[in-house]
C-alpha positions, 0 to 999 in steps of 0.5 A, a space after each residue: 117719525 123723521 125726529 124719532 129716526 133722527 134722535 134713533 142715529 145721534 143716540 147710536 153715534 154717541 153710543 159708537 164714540 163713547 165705545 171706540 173711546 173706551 177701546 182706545 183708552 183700553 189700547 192705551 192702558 195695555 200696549 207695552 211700554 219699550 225700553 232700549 237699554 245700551 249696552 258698551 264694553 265695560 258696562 256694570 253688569 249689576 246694573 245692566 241686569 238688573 234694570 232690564 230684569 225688572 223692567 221685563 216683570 213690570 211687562 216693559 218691551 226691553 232691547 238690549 242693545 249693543 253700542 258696537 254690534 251684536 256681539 256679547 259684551 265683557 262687563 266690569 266685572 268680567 262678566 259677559 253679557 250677549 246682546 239682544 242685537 245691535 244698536 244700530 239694528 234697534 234703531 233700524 227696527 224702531 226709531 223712538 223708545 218709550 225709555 233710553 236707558 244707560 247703565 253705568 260702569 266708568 269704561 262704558 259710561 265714557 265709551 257712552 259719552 264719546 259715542 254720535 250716535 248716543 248723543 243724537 238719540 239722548 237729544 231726540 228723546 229728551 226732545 220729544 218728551 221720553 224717558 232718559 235714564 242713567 245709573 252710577 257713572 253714566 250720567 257722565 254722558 248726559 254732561 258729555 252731549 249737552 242733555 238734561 241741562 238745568 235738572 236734578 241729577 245723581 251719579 256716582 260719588 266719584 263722577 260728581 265733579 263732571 255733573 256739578 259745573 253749572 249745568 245741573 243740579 246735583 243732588 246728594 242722599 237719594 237713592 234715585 232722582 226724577 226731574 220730570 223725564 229725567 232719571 238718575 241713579 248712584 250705583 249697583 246697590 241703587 239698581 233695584 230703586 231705579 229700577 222700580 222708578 222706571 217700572 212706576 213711570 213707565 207701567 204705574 205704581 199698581 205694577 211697580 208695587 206687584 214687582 217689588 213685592 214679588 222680590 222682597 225688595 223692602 219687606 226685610 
């Protein structure tokens, strides 16, 4: 009797354990993913918009925050763009994102680059493992703080000379590279590929693939 019961007790408590495994994983697989992508004056708004629009369809978290405040921002081109809120505001209400995002446009990028603060964010991100990312001219700020050292990148034609001095491994002809948590981009017409890239690393190819399709990026 006492073995029947005992047996009874060691089947439920594998049976509670084989569940609550299950609903972690579950957890796991549905919590979104956050993004914090950092907005400076003189930033490209292609870029800007476009990342924090498809990441938003892949059902990433995204802040978009502003490096100088919460005020809106006049991109490259003459655009301006409002902020969700600031950057310090972002880190106050989350210190780590899943993705550190920067978009690129060589006002902002360098603005990026002399910025402490981005500095120590790119460095605690890298270091634990998160995605740090960066399009067109900046990847600048990576070379500008001592981040992502020793890996594959891209960036802009132009910046290449600031990337290719020993520290990295530049690479030319890819519209988007990947060294582990690392991601690097060319420019505005490259925008929708990084995009998709962080969407896969982030959420999974299934959800990149249902977003590419969902706006035709390569069907014609």
């Amino acid at each position: 009797m006492v073995l029947m019961l005992l047996l009874s007790l060691s089947t439920r408590s594998n049976l509670f354990l084989k569940t609550l495994a299950n609903y972690r994983a579950f957890k796991s697989r549905t919590m979104s993913k956050s993004a914090l992508v950092i907005l400076a004056q003189g930033a490209e708004e292609m870029e800007t918009v476009i990342t924090v629009d498809m990441l938003r369809r892949g059902g990433v978290t995204v802040t978009l925050a502003g490096l100088e405040g919460s005020s809106p921002v006049l991109c490259s081109r003459q655009v301006t763009l409002v902020p969700d809120k600031s950057l310090t505001e972002a880190l106050a209400e989350k210190q780590q994102y899943d993705a550190v995002i920067l978009p690129g446009g060589l006002e902002g990028s360098d603005s990026l680059s002399k910025s402490e603060k981005v500095g120590a964010l790119l460095k605690d991100h890298e270091d634990n493992g998160k995605i740090i990312a960066a399009i067109c001219a900046a990847p600048i700020a990576f070379a500008a703080h001592g981040v992502a050292r020793g890996r594959r990148v891209t960036s802009y034609p132009s910046t290449r000379d600031k990337l290719s001095a020993g520290d990295y491994t530049y690479v030319e002809g890819e519209r988007v590279v990947v060294d582990g948590n690392v991601v690097t981009s060319r420019g505005p017409g490259t925008a929708y590929w990084f995009g998709l890239t962080l969407i896969e690393l982030l959420t999974g190819k299934e959800k990149a693939d249902q977003v590419e399709k969902g706006m035709l990026i390569s069907q014609y």
